[in-house]
KEFI-745986 format. One record per residue (C-alpha): x, y, z; residue number from 0. Coordinates in pm, 1 decimal, decimal comma. Layout:
- px/py/pz/nr
- X/Y/Z/NUM
...
end
This chain:
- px/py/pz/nr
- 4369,4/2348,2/29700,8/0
- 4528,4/2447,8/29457,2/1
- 4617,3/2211,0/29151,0/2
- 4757,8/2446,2/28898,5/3
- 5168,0/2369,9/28788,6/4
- 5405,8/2665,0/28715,6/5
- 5478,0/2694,9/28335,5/6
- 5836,2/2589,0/28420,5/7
- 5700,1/2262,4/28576,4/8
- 5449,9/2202,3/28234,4/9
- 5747,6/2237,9/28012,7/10
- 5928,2/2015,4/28192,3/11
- 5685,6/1742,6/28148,0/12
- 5628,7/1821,8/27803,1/13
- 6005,9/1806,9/27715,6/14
- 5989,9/1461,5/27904,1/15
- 5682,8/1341,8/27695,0/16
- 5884,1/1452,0/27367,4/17
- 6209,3/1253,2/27446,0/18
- 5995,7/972,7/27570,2/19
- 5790,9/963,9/27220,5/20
- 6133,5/1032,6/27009,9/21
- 6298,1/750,3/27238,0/22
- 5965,2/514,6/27133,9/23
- 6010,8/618,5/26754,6/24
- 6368,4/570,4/26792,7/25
- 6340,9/233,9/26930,9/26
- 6084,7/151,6/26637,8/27
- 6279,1/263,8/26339,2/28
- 6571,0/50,0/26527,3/29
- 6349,2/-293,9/26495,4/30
- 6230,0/-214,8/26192,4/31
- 6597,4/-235,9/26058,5/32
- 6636,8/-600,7/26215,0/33
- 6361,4/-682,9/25936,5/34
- 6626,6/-849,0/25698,4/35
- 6980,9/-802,4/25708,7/36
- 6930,1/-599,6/25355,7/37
- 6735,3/-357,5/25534,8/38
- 6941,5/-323,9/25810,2/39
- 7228,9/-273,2/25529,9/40
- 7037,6/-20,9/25357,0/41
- 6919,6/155,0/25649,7/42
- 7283,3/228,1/25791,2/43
- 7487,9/266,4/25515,5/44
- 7371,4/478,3/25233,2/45
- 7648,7/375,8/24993,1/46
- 7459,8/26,3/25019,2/47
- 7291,6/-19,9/24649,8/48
- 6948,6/-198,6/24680,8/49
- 6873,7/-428,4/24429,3/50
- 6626,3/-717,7/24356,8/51
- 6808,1/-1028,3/24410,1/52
- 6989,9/-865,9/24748,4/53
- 6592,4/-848,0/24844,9/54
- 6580,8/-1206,8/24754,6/55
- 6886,4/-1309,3/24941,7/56
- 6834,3/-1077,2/25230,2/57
- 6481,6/-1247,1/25306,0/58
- 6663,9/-1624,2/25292,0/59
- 6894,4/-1480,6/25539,0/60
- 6640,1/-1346,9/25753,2/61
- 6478,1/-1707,7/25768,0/62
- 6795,4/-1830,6/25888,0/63
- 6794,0/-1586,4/26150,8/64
- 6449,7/-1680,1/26237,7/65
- 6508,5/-2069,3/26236,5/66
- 6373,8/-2100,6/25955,2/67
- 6637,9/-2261,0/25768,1/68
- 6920,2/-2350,8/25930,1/69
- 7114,7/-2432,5/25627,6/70
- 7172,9/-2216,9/25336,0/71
- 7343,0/-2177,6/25012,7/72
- 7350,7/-1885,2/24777,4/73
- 7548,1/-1881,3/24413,3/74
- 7539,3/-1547,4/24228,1/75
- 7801,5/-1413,5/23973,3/76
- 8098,2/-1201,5/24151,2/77
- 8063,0/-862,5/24255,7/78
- 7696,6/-822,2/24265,6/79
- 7670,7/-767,3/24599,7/80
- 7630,0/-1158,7/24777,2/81
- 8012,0/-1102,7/25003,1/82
- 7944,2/-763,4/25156,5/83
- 7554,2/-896,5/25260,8/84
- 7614,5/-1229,1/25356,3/85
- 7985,7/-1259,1/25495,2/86
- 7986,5/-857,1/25681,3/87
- 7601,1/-714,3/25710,3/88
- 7452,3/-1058,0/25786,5/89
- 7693,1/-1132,0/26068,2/90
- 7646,4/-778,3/26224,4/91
- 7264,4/-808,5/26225,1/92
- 7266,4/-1191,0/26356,8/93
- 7496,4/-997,4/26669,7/94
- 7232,5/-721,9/26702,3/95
- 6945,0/-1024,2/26722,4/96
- 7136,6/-1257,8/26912,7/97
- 7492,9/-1056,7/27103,5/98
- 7576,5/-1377,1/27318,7/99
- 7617,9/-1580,0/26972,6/100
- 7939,9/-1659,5/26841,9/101
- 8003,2/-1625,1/26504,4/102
- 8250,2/-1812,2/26273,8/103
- 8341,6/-1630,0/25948,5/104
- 8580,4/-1861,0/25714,8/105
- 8735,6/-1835,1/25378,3/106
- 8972,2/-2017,6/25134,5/107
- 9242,7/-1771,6/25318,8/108
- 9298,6/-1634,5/25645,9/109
- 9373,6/-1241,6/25476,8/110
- 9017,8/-1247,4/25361,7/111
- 8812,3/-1372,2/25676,7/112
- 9025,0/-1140,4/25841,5/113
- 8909,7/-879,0/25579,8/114
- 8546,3/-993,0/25699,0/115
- 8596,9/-1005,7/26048,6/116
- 8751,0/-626,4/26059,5/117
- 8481,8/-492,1/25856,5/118
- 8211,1/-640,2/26089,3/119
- 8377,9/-530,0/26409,2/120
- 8398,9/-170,4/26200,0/121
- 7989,7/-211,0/26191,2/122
- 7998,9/-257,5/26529,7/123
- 8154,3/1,2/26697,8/124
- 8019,4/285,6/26466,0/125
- 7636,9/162,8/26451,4/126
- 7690,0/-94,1/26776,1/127
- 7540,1/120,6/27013,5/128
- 7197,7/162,4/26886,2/129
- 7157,0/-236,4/26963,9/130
- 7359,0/-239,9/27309,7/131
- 7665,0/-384,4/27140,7/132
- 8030,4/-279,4/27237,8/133
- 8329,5/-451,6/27164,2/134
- 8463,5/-626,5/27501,2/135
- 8770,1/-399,0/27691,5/136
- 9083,9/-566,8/27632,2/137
- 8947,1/-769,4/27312,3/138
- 9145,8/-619,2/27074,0/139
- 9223,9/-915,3/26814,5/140
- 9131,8/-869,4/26454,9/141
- 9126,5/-1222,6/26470,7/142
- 8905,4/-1328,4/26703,4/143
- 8701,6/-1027,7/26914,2/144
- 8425,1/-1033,3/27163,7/145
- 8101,6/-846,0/27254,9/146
- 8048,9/-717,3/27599,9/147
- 7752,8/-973,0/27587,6/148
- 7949,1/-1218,5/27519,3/149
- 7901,6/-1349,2/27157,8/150
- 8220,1/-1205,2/26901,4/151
- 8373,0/-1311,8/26587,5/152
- 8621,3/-1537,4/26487,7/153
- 8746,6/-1510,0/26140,8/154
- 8975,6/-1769,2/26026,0/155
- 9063,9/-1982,3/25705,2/156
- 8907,8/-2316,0/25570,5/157
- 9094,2/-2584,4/25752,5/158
- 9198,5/-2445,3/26054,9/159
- 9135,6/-2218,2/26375,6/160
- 8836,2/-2359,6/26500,6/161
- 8905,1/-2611,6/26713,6/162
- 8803,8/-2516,5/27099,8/163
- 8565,8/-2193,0/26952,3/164
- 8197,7/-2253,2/27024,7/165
- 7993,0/-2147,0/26707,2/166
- 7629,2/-2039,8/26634,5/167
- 7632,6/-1894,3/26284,6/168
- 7920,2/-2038,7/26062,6/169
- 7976,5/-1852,9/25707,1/170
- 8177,1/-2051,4/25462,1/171
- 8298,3/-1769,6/25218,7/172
- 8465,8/-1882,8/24895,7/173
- 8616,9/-2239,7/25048,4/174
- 8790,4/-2271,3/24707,3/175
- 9116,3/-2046,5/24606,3/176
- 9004,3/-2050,5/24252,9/177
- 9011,5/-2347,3/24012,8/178
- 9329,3/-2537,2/24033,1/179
- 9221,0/-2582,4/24426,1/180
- 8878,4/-2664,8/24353,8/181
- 8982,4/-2898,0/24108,4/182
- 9249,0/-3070,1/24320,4/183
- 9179,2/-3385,1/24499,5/184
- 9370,0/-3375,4/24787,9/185
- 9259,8/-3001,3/24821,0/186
- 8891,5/-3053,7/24824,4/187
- 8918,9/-3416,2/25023,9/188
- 9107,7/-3183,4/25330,4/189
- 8807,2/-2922,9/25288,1/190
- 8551,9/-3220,0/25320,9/191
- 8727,0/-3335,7/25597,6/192
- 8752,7/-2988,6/25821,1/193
- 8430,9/-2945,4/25720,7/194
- 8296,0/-3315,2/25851,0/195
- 8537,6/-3318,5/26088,3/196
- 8579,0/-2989,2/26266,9/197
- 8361,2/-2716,1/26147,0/198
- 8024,6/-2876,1/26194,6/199
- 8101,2/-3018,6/26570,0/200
- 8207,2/-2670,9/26651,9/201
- 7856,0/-2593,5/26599,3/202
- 7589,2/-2530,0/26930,7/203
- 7258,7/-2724,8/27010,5/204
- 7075,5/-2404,5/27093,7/205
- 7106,4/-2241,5/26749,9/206
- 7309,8/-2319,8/26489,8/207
- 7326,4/-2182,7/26127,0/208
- 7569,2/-2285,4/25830,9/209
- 7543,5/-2002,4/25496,0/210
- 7788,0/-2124,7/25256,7/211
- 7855,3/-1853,2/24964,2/212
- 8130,6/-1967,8/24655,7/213
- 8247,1/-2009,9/24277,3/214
- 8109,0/-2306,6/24169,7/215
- 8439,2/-2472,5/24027,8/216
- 8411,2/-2802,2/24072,6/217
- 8077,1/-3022,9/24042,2/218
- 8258,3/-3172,9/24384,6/219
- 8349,5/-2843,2/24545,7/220
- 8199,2/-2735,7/24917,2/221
- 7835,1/-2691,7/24737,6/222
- 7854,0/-2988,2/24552,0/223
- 7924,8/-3241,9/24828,1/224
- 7689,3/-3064,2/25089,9/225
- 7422,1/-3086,0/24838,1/226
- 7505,8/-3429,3/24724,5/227
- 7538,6/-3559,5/25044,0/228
- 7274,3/-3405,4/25250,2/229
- 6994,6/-3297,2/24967,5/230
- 6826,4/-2968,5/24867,9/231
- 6483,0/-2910,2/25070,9/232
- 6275,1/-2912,7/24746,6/233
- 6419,0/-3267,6/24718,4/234
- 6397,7/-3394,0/25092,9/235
- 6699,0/-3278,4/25203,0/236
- 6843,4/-3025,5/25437,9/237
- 6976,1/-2690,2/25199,8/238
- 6801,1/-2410,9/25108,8/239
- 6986,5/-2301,1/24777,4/240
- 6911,6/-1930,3/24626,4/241
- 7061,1/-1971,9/24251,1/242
- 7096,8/-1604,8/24062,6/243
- 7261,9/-1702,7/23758,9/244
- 7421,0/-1403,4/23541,3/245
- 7132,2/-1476,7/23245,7/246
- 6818,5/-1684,1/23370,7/247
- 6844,8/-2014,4/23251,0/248
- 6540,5/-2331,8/23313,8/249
- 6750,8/-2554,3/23378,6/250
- 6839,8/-2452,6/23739,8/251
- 6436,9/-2481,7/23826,9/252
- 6247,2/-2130,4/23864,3/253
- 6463,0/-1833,8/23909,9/254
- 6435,4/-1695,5/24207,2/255
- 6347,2/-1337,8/24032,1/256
- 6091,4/-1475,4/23817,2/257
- 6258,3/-1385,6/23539,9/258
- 6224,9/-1521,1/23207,3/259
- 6504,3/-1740,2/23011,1/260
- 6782,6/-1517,4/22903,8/261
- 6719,4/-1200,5/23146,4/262
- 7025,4/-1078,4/23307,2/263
- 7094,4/-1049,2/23666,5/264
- 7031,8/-685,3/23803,6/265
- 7383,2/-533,6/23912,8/266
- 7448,4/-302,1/24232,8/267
- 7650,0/-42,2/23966,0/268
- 7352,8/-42,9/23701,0/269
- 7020,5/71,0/23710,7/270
- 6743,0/-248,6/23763,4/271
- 6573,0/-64,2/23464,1/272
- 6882,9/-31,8/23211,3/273
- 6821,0/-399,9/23058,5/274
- 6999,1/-283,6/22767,1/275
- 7343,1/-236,1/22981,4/276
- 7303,5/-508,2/23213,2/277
- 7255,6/-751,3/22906,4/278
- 7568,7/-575,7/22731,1/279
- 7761,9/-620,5/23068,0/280
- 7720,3/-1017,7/23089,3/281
- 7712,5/-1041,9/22770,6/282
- 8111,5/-901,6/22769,6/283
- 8180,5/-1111,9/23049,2/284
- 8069,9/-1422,9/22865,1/285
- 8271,8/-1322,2/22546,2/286
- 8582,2/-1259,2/22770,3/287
- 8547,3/-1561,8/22944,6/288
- 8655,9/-1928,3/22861,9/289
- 8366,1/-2146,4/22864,1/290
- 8389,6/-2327,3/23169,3/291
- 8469,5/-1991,8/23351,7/292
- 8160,7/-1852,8/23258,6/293
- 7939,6/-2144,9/23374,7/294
- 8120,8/-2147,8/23656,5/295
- 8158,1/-1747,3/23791,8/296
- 7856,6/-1616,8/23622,9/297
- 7593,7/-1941,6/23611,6/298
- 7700,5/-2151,2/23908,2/299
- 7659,9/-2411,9/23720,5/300
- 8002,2/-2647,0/23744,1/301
- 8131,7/-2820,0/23449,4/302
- 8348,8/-3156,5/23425,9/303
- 8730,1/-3126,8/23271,5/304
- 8746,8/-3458,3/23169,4/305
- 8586,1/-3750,3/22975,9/306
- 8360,7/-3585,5/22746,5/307
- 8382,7/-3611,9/22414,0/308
- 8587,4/-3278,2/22277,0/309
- 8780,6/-3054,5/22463,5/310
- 8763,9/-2735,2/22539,7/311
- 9132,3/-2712,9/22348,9/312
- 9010,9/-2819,5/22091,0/313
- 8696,7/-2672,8/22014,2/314
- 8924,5/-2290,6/22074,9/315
- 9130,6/-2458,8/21798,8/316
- 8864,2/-2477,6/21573,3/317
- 8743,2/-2156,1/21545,9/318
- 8816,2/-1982,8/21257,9/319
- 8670,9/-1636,9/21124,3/320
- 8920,8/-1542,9/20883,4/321
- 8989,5/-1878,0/20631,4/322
- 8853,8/-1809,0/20258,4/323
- 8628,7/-2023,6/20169,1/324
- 8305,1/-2111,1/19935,4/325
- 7981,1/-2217,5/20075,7/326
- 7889,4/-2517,9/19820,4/327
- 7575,7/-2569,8/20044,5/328
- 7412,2/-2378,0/20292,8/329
- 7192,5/-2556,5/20607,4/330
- 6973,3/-2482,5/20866,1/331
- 6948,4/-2785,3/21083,7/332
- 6665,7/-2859,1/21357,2/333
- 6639,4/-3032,3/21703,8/334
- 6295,0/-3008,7/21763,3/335
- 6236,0/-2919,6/22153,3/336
- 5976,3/-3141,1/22372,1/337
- 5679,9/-2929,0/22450,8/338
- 5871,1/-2568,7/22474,3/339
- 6026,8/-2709,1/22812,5/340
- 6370,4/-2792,3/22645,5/341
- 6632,5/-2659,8/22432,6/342
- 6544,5/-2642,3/22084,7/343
- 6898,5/-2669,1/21858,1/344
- 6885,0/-2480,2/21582,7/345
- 7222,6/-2425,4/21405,0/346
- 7316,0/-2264,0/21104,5/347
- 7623,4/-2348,7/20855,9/348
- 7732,2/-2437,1/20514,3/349
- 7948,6/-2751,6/20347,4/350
- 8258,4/-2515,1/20216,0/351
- 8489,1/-2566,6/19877,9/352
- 8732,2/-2707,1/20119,5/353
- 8502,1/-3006,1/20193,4/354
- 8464,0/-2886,2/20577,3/355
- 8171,3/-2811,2/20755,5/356
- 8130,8/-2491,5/20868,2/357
- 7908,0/-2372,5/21178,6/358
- 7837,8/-2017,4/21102,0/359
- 7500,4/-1977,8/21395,0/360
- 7350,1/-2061,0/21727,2/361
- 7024,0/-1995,8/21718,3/362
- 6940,7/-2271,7/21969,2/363
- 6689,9/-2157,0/22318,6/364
- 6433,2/-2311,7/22498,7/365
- 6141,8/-2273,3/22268,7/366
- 5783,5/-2402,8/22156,7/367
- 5756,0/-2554,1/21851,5/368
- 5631,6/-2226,1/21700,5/369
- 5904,2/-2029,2/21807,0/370
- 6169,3/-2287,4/21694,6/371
- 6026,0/-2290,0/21342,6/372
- 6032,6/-1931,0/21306,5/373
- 6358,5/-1915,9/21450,9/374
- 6468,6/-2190,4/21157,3/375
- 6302,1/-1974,8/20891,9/376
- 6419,4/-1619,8/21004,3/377
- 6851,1/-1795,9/21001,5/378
- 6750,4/-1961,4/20666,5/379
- 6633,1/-1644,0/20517,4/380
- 6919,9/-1468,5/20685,2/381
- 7197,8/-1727,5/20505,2/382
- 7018,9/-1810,6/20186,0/383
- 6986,8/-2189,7/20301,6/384
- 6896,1/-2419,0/20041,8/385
- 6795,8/-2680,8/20250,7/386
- 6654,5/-2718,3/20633,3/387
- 6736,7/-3065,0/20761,8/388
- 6526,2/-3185,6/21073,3/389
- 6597,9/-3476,3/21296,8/390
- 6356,0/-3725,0/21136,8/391
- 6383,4/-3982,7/21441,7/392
- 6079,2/-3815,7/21625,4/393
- 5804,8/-3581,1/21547,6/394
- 5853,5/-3575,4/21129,1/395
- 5473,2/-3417,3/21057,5/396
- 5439,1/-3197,7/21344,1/397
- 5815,6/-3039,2/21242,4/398
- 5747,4/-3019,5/20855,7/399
- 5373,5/-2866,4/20920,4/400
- 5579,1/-2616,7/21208,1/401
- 5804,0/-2491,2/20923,5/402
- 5530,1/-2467,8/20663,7/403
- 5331,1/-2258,8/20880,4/404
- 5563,4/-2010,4/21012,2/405
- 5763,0/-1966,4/20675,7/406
- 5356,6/-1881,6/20556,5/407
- 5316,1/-1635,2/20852,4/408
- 5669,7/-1488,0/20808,2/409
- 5560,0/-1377,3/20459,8/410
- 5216,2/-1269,4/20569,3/411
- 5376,5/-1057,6/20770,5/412
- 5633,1/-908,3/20580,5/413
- 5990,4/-1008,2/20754,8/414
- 6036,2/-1248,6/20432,1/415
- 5959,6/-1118,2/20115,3/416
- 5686,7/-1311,3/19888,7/417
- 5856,9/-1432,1/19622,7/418
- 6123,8/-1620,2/19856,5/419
- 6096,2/-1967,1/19817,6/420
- 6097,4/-2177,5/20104,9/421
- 6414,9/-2427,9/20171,1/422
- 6380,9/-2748,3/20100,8/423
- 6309,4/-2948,3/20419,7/424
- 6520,8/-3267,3/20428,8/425
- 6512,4/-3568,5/20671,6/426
- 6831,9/-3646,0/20839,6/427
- 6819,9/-4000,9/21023,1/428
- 7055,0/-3980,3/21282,6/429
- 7160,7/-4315,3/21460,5/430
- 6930,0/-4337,2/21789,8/431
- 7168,1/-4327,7/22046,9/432
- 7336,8/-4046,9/22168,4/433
- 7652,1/-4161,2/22208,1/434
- 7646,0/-4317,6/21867,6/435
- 7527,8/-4016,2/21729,9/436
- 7769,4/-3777,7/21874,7/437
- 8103,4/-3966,7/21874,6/438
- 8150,6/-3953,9/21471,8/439
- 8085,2/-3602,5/21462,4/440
- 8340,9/-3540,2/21752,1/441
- 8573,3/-3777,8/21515,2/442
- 8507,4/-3526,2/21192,7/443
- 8635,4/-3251,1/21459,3/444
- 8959,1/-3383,4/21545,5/445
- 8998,0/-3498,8/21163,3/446
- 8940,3/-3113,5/21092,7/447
- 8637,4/-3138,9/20944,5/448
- 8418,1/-2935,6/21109,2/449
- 8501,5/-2578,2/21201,7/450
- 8349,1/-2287,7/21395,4/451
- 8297,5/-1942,9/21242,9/452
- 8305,1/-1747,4/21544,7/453
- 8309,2/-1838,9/21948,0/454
- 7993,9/-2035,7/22026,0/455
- 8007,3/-2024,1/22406,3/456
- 7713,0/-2210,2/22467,1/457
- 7768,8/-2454,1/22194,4/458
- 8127,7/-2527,4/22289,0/459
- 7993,5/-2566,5/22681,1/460
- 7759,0/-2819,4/22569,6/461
- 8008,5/-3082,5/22379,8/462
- 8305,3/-3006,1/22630,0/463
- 8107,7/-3114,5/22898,7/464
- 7848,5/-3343,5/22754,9/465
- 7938,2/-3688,0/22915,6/466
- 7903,8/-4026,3/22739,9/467
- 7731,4/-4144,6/23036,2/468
- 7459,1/-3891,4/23032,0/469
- 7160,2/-4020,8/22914,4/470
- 7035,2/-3708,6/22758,1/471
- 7207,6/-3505,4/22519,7/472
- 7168,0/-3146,2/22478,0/473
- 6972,6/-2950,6/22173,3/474
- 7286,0/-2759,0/22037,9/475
- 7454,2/-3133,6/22006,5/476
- 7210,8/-3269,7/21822,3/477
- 7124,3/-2990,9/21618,9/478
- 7510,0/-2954,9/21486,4/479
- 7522,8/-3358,9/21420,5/480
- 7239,5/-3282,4/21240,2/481
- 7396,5/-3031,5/21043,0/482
- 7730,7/-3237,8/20975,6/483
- 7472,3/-3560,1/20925,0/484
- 7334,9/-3397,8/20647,9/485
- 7619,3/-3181,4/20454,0/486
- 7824,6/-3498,4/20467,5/487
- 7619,2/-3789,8/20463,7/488
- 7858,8/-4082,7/20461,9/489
- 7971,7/-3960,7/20848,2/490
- 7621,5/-4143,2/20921,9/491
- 7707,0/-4457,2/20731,9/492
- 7782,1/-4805,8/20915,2/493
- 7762,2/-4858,8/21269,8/494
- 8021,6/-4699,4/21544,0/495
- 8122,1/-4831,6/21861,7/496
- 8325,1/-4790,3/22120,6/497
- 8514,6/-4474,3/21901,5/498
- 8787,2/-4316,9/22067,8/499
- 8753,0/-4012,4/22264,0/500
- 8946,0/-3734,9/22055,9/501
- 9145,6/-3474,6/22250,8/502
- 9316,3/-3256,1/21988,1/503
- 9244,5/-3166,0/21588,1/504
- 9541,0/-3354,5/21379,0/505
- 9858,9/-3088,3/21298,7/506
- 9876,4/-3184,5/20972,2/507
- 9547,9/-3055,3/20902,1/508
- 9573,3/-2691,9/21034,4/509
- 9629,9/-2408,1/20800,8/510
- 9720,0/-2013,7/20834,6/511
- 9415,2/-1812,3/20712,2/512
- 9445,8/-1519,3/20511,6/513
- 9372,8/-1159,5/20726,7/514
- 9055,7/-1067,3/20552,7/515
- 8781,4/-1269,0/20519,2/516
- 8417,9/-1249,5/20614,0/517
- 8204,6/-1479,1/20793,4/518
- 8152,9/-1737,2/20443,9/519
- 8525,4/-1655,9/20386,2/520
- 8457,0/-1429,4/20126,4/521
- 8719,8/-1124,3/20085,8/522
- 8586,7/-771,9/20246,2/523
- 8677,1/-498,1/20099,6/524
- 8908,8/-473,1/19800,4/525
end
């Protein structure tokens, strides 16, 4: 018998053993994609930039995918890269996972879900294939389209459209216009109520999924009332919330990067590597931005309009780079930080010939007690301070010995020359509340006392949205009452209660500055 094959026949069956292993690697590299919706991204699209926190938020996605975590937030700065993933990629890879899922995509307005929706239909009719997904004959909405499978899109604005539409994975894409909606009542009360009301019984017992992306305007926006209402998971509650601020900053908890305080957010246009440029590029944005737009489009972090003590008005008011004037004393002054875990104030200014204070530096950051100190003695050097005056309420020894030492080590090591005397360290006794403490020195600003040499973002932030009901005040606060405590003493004299809240800096008081002056007020030039 015999068993031999004509060559025709053996290249036949090795063509079919060639497309059957291609086929196998095909089918691979196709589930590998469906790791993470940034890999998916990246895999299809080679204009899509890669970048560190799109890892981060492509792997919370993925756990929503998984049922993982069925609720999730994410608040990054704009145009880094959060929309295109989570409101067009994410979508598109939930439909390649699950094609009989319906999918709700919904913004502040209905031109940019529709924007959303297009773009993910787009996805799937020139990658679709690859995954079995075709767009259903005859479903030719931009609005609201369908897979042959039977899951689809719906893309509609906040407030409407989804009543009768069965939903699985619900995207809530910038809810708020921009401030003045976020900021209205009657706006964000309708929002809640879609949202109670509509959105979330829309929603489908065999998998459901809500991933809410926005500007946080308002600290009772779409974020803020999910959170406050239904709790983060850290805390007990039910939302997963990935936090990228622009510049890492403690006080929103670990950063999701691991970065330290101060790095800046990695940015699809610049290289991860190019610190210098992505620091320059926030940086700008924070210098071109009012205060409470920066905390709110590049930290996520929300900030109150009214009740505290100074207003953002008025603090823009007081700033003032180009008034002559004499320093008659020069200050450093100190609030020490607890343990390295808080902010450390540390603010530098002088008591001018006009009998204003002037703040001239911010120094302040979360620091240990050793860092603070040399921070203190570096500005001191820097302005020729005669005098550094510490909060003398708590920890008197421990700051005095903090200064001693690094102003010793400074010289030691050359970055203050020997025969520099140290400043004289002075005690400042503050009144121990807060409020009691802060309240005069807002006073002296609306009385034109105190003035600003420069923009202080994260200064002004701090007293236009410190509240008199928080229990804690911040380290740039008490570090400038310090300063005004001590260059005009009598401001801490007698008791003060129940002051008035000031609003505005009295006309009277404001004069036209001359066009050259430099930061003292001292003439440059001629």
């Amino acid at each position: 018998m015999n068993t031999r094959q004509a060559p025709g026949e053996l290249d036949h069956l090795d063509d079919a053993a060639v497309l059957q292993q291609l086929e196998a690697a095909k089918n691979s590299m196709g589930q590998d994609l469906l790791r993470d919706p940034v890999t998916f991204a990246r895999g299809l699209d080679s204009t899509y930039r890669m970048r560190p926190h799109l890892r981060v938020i492509g792997e919370a996605l993925a756990d929503v995918g998984r049922g993982l975590c069925p609720r999730l937030m994410i608040f990054t700065p704009p145009q880094v890269g959060k929309s295109t993933t989570v409101a067009e990629w994410f979508p598109f890879w939930w439909l390649a996972l699950y094609p009989m899922d319906r999918v709700a995509v919904t913004s502040y307005g209905d031109d940019l879900a529709l924007r959303r929706g297009k773009t993910i239909r787009g996805y799937v009719t020139e990658y679709g294939a690859e995954w079995d997904m075709f767009i259903q004959p005859g479903s030719g909405a931009m609005q609201d389209w369908s897979l042959t499978e039977g899951g689809g899109v719906r893309s509609v604005s906040v407030g409407k459209g989804l009543t009768g539409h069965p939903v699985n994975l619900l995207i809530v894409d910038d809810p708020h216009k921009d401030r003045a909606d976020a900021e209205s009542e009657a706006s964000r009360r309708a929002l809640h109520d879609w949202y109670s009301s509509t959105a979330l019984k829309r929603l489908q017992p065999d998998r459901n999924a809500v991933v809410g992306i926005q500007t946080r305007w308002h600290p009772d926006d779409w974020a803020g009332r999910r959170l406050a209402d239904e709790g983060r998971i850290e805390e007990g509650g039910r939302w997963r919330v990935i936090h990228l601020p622009a510049v890492a900053d403690p006080k929103f908890g670990p950063d999701p990067l691991g970065r330290a305080p101060g790095d800046p957010l990695p940015h699809p246009k610049i290289p991860t590597r190019d610190r210098r440029l992505l620091k320059a590029w926030w940086a700008d944005m924070k210098k071109t931005s009012i205060v409470r737009d920066w905390h709110s489009l590049a930290q996520g972090d929300p900030q109150p309009a009214e009740g505290a003590l100074v207003s953002d008005e008025l603090l823009r008011m007081l700033r003032d780079t180009t008034t002559k004037v004499e320093p008659q004393k020069i200050a450093v002054a100190i609030d020490p930080s607890g343990g390295g875990r808080d902010v450390a104030g540390v603010v530098g200014g002088f008591l001018g010939d006009d009998k204003r204070v002037w703040i001239t530096h911010d120094r302040s950051a979360v620091m240990s007690s050793a860092d603070w100190s040399t921070a203190a003695c570096l500005l001191a050097h820097e302005t020729n301070a005669a005098i550094i005056f510490v909060e003398w309420n708590f920890g008197r020894d421990m700051a005095v010995l903090a200064l001693q030492t690094s102003w010793d080590t400074l010289q030691r090591e050359g970055r203050i020359p020997p025969e520099v005397l140290m400043p004289q360290i002075a005690p400042v006794r503050a009144k121990q509340g807060k409020l009691l403490r802060a309240e005069p020195i807002a006073q002296q600003m609306v009385q034109d006392r105190v003035r600003l040499r420069g923009v202080f973002t994260d200064l002004e932030r701090e007293w236009a949205t410190w509240m008199p009901s928080d229990p804690d005040s911040p380290g740039r606060i008490d570090a400038s009452c310090i300063l005004v405590y001590g260059l005009i003493p009598e401001v801490n004299k007698g008791a003060i209660v129940h002051a008035p809240l000031p609003t505005a800096p009295t006309p009277s008081t404001v004069r036209q500055p001359p066009p050259s002056a430099g930061l003292y007020g001292r003439r440059i030039g001629k």
